[in-house]
DRENMAR-403025 format. One record per residue (C-alpha): residue number from 1; residue in three letters; x, y, z. Coordinates in steps of 0.25 Angstrom, whole numbers, plus 2048, in hexadecimal, padded with zeros to 3 digits. Example, Ala and Ser with C-alpha at 12.3 -4.5 7.8 and 13.67 -1.06 7.14 Angstrom:
! DRENMAR-403025
<rec pos="1" code="ALA" u="831" v="7EE" w="81F"/>
<rec pos="2" code="SER" u="837" v="7FC" w="81D"/>
This chain:
! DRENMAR-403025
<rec pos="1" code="UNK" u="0CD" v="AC8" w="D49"/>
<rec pos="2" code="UNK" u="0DB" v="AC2" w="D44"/>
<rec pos="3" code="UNK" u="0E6" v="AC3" w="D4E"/>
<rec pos="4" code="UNK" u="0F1" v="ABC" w="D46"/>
<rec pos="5" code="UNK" u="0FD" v="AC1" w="D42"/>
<rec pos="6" code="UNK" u="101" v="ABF" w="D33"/>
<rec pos="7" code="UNK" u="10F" v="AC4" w="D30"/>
<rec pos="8" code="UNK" u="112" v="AC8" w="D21"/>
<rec pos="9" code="UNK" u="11F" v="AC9" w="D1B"/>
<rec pos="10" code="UNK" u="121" v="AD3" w="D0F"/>
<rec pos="11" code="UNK" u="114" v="AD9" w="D16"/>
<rec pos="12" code="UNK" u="118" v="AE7" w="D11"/>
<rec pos="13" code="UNK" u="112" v="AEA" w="D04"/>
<rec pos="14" code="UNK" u="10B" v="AE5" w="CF8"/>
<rec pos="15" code="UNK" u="107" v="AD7" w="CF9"/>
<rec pos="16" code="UNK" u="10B" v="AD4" w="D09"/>
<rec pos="17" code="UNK" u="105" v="AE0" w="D0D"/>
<rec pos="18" code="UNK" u="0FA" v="ADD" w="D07"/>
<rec pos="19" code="UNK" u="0F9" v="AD0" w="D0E"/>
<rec pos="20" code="UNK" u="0FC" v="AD5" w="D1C"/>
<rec pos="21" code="UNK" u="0F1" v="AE1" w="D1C"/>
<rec pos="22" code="UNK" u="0E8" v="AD6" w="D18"/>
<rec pos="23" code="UNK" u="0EA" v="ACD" w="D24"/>
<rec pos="24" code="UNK" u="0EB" v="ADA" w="D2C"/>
<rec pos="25" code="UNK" u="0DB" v="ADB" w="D28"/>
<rec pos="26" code="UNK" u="0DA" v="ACD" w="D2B"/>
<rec pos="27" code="UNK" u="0DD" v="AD1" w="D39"/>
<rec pos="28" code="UNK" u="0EB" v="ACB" w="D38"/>
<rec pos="29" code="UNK" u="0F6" v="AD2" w="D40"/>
<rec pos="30" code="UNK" u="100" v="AD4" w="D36"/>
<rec pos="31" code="UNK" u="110" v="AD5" w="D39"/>
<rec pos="32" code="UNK" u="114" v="ADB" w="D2A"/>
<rec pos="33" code="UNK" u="123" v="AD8" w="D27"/>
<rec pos="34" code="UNK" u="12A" v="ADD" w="D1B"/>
<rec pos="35" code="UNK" u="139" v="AE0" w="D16"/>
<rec pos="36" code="UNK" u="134" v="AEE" w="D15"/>
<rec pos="37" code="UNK" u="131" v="AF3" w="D22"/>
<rec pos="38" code="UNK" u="12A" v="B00" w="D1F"/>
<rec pos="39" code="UNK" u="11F" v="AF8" w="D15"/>
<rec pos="40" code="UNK" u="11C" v="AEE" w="D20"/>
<rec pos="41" code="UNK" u="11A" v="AF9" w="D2B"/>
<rec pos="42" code="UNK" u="112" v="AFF" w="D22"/>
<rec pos="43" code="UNK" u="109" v="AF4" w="D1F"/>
<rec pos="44" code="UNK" u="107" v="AF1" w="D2D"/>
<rec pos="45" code="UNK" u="104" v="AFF" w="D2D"/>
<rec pos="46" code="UNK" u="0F9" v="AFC" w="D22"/>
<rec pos="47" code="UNK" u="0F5" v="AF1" w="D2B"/>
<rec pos="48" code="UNK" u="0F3" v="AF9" w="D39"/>
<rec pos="49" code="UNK" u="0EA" v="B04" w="D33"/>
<rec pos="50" code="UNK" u="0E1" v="AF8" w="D2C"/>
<rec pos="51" code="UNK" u="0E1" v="AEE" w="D39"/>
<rec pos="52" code="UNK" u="0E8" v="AF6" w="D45"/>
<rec pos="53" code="UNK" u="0F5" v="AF9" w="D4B"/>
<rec pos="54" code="UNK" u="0F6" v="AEA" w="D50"/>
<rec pos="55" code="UNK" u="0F4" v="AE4" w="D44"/>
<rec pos="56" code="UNK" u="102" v="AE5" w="D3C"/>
<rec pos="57" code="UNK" u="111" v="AE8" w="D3D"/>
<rec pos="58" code="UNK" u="11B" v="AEA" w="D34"/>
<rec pos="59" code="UNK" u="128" v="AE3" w="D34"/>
<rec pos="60" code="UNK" u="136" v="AE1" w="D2D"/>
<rec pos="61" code="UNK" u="13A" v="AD5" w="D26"/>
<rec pos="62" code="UNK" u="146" v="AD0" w="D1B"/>
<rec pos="63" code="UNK" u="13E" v="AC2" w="D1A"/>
<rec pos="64" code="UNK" u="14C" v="ABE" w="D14"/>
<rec pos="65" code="UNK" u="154" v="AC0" w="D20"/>
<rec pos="66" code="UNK" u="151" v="AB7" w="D2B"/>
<rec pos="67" code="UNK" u="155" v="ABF" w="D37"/>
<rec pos="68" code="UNK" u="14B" v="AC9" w="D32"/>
<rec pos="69" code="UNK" u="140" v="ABF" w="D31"/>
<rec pos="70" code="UNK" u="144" v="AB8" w="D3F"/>
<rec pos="71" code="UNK" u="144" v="AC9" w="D44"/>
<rec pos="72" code="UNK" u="134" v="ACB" w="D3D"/>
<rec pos="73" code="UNK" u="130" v="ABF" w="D44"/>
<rec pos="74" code="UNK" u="133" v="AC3" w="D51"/>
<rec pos="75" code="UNK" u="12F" v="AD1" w="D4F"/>
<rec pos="76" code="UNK" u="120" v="ACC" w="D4C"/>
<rec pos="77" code="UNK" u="11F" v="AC4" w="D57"/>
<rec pos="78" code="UNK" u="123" v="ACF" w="D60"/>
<rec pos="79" code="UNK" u="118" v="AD7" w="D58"/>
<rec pos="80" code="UNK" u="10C" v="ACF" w="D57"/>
<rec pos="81" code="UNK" u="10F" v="AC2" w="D60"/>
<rec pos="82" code="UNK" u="10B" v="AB7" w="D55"/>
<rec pos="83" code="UNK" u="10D" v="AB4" w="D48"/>
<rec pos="84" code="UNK" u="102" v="AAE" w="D40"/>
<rec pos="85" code="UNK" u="103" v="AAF" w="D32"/>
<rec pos="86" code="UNK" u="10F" v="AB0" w="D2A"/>
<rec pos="87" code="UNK" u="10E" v="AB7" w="D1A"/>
<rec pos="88" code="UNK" u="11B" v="AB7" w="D13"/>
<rec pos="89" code="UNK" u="118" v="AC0" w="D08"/>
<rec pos="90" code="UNK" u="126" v="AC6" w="D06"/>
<rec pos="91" code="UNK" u="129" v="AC3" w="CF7"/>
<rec pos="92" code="UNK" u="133" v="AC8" w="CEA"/>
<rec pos="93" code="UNK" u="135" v="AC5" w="CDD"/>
<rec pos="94" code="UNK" u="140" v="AC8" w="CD2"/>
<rec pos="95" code="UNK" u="13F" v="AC4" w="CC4"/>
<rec pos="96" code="UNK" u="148" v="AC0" w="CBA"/>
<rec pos="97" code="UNK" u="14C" v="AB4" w="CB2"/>
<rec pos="98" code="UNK" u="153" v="AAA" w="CB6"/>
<rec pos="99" code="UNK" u="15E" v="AAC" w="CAE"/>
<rec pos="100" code="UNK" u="15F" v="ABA" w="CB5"/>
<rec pos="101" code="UNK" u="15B" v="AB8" w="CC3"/>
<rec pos="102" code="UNK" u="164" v="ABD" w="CCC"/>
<rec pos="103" code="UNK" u="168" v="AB3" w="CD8"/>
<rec pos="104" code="UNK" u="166" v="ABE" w="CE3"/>
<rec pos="105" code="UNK" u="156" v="AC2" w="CDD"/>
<rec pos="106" code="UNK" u="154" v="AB2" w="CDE"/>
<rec pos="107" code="UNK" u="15A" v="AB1" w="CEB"/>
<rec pos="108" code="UNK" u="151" v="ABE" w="CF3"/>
<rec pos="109" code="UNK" u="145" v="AB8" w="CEB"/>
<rec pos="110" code="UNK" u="147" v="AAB" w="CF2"/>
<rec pos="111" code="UNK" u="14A" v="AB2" w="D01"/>
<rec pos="112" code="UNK" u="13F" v="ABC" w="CFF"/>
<rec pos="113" code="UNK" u="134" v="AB3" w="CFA"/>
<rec pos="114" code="UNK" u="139" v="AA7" w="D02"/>
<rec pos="115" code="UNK" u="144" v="AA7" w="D0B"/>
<rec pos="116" code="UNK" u="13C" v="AB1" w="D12"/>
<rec pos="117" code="UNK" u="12F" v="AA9" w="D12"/>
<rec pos="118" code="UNK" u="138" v="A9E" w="D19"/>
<rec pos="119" code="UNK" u="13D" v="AA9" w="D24"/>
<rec pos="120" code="UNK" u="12F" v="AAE" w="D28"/>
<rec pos="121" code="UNK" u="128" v="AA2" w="D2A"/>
<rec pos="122" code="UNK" u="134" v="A9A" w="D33"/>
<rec pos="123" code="UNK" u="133" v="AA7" w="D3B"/>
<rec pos="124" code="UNK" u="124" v="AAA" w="D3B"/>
<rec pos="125" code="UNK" u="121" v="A9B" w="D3B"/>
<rec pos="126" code="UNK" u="128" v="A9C" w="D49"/>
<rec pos="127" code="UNK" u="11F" v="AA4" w="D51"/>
<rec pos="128" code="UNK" u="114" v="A9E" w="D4B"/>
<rec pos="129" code="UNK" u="119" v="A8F" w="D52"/>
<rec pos="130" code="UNK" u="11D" v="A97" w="D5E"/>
<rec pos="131" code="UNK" u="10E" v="A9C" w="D5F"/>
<rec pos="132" code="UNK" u="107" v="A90" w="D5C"/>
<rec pos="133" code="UNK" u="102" v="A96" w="D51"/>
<rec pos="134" code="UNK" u="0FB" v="A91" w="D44"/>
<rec pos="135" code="UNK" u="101" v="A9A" w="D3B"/>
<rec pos="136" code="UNK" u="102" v="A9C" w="D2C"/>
<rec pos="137" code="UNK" u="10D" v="A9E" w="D24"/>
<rec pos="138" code="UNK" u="108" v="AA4" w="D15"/>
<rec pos="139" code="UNK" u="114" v="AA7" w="D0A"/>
<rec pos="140" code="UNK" u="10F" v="AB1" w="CFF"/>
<rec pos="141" code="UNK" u="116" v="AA9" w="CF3"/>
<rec pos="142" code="UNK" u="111" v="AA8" w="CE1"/>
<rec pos="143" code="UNK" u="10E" v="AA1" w="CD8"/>
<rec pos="144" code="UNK" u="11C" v="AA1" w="CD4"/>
<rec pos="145" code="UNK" u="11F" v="A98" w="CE1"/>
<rec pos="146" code="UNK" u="117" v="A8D" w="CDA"/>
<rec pos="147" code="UNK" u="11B" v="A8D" w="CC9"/>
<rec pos="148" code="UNK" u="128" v="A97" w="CC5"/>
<rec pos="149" code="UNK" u="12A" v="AA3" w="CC1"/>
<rec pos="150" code="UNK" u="130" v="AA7" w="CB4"/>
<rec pos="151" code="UNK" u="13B" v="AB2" w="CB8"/>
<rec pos="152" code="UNK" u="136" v="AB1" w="CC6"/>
<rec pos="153" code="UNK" u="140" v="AA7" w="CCC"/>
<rec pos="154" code="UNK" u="143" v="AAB" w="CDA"/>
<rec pos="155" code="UNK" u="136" v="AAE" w="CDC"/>
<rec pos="156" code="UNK" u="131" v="AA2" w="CD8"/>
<rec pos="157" code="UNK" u="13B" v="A99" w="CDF"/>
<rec pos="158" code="UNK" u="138" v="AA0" w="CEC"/>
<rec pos="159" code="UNK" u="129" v="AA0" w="CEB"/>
<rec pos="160" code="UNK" u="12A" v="A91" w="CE8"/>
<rec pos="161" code="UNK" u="133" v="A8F" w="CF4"/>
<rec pos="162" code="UNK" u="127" v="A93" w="CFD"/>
<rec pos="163" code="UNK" u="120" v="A89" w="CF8"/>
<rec pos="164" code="UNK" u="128" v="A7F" w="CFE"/>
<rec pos="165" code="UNK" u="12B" v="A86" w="D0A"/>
<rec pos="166" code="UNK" u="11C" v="A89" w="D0C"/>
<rec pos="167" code="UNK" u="119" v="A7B" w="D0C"/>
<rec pos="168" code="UNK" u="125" v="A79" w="D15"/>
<rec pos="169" code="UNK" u="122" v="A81" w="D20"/>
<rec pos="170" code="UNK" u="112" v="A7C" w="D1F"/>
<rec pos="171" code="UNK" u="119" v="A6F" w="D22"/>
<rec pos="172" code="UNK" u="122" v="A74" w="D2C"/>
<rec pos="173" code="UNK" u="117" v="A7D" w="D33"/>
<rec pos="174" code="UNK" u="10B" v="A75" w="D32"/>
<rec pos="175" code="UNK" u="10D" v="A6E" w="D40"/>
<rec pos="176" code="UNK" u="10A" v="A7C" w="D46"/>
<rec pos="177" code="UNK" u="0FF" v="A7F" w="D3E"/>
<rec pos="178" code="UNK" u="107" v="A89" w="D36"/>
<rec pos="179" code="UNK" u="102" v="A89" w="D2A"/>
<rec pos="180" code="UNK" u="10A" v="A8D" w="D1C"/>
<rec pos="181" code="UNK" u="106" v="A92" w="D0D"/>
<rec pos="182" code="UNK" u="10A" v="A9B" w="D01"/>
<rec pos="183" code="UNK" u="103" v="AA1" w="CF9"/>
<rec pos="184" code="UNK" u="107" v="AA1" w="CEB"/>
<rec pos="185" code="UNK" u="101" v="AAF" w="CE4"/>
<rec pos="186" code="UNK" u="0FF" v="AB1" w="CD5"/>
<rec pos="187" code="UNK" u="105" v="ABF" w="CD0"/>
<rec pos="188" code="UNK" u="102" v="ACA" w="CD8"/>
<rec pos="189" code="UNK" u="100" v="AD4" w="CCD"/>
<rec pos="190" code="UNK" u="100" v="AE1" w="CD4"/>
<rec pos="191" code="UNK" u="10C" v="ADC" w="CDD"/>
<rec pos="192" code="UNK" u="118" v="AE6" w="CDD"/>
<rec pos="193" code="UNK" u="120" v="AD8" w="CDC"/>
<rec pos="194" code="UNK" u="118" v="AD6" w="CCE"/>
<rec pos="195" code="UNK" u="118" v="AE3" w="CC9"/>
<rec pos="196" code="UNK" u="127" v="AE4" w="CCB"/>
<rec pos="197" code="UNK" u="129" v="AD8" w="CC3"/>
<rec pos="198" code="UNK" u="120" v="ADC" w="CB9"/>
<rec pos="199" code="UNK" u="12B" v="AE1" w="CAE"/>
<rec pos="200" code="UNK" u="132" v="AD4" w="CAF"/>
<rec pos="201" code="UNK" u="126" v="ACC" w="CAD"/>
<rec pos="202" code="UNK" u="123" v="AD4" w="CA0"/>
<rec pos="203" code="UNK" u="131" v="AD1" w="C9C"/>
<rec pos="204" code="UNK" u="12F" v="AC2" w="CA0"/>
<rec pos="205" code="UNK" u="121" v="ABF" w="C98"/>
<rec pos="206" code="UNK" u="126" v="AC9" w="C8C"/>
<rec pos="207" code="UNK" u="11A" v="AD5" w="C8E"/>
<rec pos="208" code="UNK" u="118" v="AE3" w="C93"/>
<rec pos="209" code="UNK" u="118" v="AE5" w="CA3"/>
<rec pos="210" code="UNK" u="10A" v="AEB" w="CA0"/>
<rec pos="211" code="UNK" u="104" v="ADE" w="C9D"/>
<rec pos="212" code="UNK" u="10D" v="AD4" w="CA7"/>
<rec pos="213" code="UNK" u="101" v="AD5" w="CB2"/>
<rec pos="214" code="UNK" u="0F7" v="AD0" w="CA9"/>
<rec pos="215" code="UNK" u="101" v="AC6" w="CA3"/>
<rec pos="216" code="UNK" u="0FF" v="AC0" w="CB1"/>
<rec pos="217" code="UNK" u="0F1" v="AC1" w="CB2"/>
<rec pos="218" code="UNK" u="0EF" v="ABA" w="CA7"/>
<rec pos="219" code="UNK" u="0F6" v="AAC" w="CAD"/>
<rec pos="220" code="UNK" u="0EC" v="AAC" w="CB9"/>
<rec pos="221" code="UNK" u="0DF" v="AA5" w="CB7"/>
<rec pos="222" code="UNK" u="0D7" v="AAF" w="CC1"/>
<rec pos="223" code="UNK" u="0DD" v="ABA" w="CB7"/>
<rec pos="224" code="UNK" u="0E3" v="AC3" w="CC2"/>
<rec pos="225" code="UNK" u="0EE" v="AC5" w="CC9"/>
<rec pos="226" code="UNK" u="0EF" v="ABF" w="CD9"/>
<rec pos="227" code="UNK" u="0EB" v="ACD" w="CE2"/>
<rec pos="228" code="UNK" u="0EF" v="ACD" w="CF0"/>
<rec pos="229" code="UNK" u="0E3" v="ACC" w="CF5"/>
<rec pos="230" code="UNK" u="0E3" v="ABD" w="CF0"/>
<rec pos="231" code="UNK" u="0EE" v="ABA" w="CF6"/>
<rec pos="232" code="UNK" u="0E9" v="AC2" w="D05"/>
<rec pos="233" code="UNK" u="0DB" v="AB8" w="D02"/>
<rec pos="234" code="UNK" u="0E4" v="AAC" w="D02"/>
<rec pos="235" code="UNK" u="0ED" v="AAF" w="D0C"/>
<rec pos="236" code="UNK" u="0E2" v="AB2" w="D16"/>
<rec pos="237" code="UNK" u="0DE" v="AA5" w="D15"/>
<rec pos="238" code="UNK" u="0EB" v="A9D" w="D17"/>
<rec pos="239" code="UNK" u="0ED" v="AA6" w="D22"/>
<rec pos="240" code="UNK" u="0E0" v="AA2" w="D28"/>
<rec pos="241" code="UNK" u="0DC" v="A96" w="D32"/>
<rec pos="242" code="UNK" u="0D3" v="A90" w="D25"/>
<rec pos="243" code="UNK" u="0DF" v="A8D" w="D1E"/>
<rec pos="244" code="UNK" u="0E5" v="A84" w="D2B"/>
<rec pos="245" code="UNK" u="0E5" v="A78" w="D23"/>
<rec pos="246" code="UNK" u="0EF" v="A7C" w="D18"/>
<rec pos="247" code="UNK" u="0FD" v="A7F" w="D17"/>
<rec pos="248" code="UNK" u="10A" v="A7E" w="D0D"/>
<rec pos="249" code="UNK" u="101" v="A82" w="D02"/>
<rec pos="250" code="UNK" u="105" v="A8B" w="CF7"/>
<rec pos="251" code="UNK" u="0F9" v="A92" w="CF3"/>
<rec pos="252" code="UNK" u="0F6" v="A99" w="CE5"/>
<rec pos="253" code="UNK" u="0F1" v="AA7" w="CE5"/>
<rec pos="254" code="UNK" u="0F1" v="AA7" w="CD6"/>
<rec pos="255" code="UNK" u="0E4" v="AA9" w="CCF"/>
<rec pos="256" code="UNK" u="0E7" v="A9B" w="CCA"/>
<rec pos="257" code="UNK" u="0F3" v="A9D" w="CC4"/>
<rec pos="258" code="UNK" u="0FB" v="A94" w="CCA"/>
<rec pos="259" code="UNK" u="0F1" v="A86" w="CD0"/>
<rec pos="260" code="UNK" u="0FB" v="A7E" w="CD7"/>
């Protein structure tokens, strides 16, 4: 049995909810931290009916605000002693063209997807130097952080910015035996992120809402789109001591839609 314990941020619902029941099953203790409290103690909930009252706990967090970030780090620690793995999962996206994008839509979308990123991994990246652990350190990023994103621009900008910083804490972390990744997912169709973007990607390609998700489908060689079960399998593995030997890597969960 695993006695690790991952700690996964916009653990609450949809896809990072996902994520952390699935380490719970893979006997992971899980610390489920979210901006909505209620979601991620409910989660954890989820989590201690599957795997036990010991095996998850929900927490607060703004990953925005660093004293919040500084405050979940201790507050893990006190709860489970270590910290082994680190998901960043929390993630937003508002589309518009460039023309019309709104410099306070472009500056969340770079705290959110990135700032945040930057916050939990100094902190969480503590404990695990403080322990003598060989942690990992996994970003949940797109495809959009490796080509652009037509009306997508903050997002994009962000997600590309984890690249950089991913192979900058690899560097940084790599004398520990910390190792760092992203993983760069294709379009989660059944998303609430994609589904609420949906009428402005029919306005953007010119046809009716009803037809956008197969729009993308058609664009990825493996004709579907990326389930979150992909991205679990791969994670799983990065996570894992048979991934030791790589870090700063930026790996496509795209069904071959994007191949560098």
């Amino acid at each position: 049995m695993n006695t690790k314990v991952a700690v996964v941020v916009g653990g609450g619902q949809t896809l990072g909810a996902f994520l952390a029941v699935g380490l719970a099953e893979q006997g992971y203790r899980v610390a489920v931290a979210d901006l909505n409290q209620a979601n991620a103690v409910k989660t954890a909930a989820e989590i201690q009916q599957k795997c036990g009252r010991q095996s998850a706990q929900g927490f607060q967090v703004d990953a925005t605000d660093e004293q919040s970030v500084v405050a979940l780090a201790q507050q893990v620690d006190q709860a489970f002693g270590q910290v082994d793995l680190l998901v960043y999962s929390a993630g937003v996206a508002k589309a518009a063209p460039i023309t019309d994008f709104a410099l306070n839509d472009f500056e969340f979308s770079v705290k959110v997807n990135l700032t945040g990123y930057f916050l939990c991994a100094r902190e969480f990246a503590k404990l695990m130097i403080r322990d003598g652990i060989q942690g990992r350190i996994i970003q949940i990023n797109s495809k959009s952080g490796k080509v652009g994103s037509k009306h997508n621009s903050g997002y994009s900008a962000a997600k590309f910015g984890g690249v950089g910083l991913t192979q900058s804490l690899a560097l940084d972390l790599a004398d520990k035996g910390i190792t760092v990744h992203s993983l760069m997912l294709g379009n989660l169709l059944k998303s609430p992120m994609f589904q609420s973007l949906i009428p402005q990607y029919a306005e953007k390609l010119g046809i009716a809402v009803q037809e956008v998700e197969q729009s993308y489908i058609d664009k990825v060689p493996l004709k579907r789109g990326c389930d979150y079960q992909d991205v679990l399998n791969v994670l799983l593995f990065y996570a894992s001591e048979q991934a030791s030997y790589c870090t700063g890597q930026s790996i496509n969960i795209t069904g071959g839609q994007v191949m560098l």
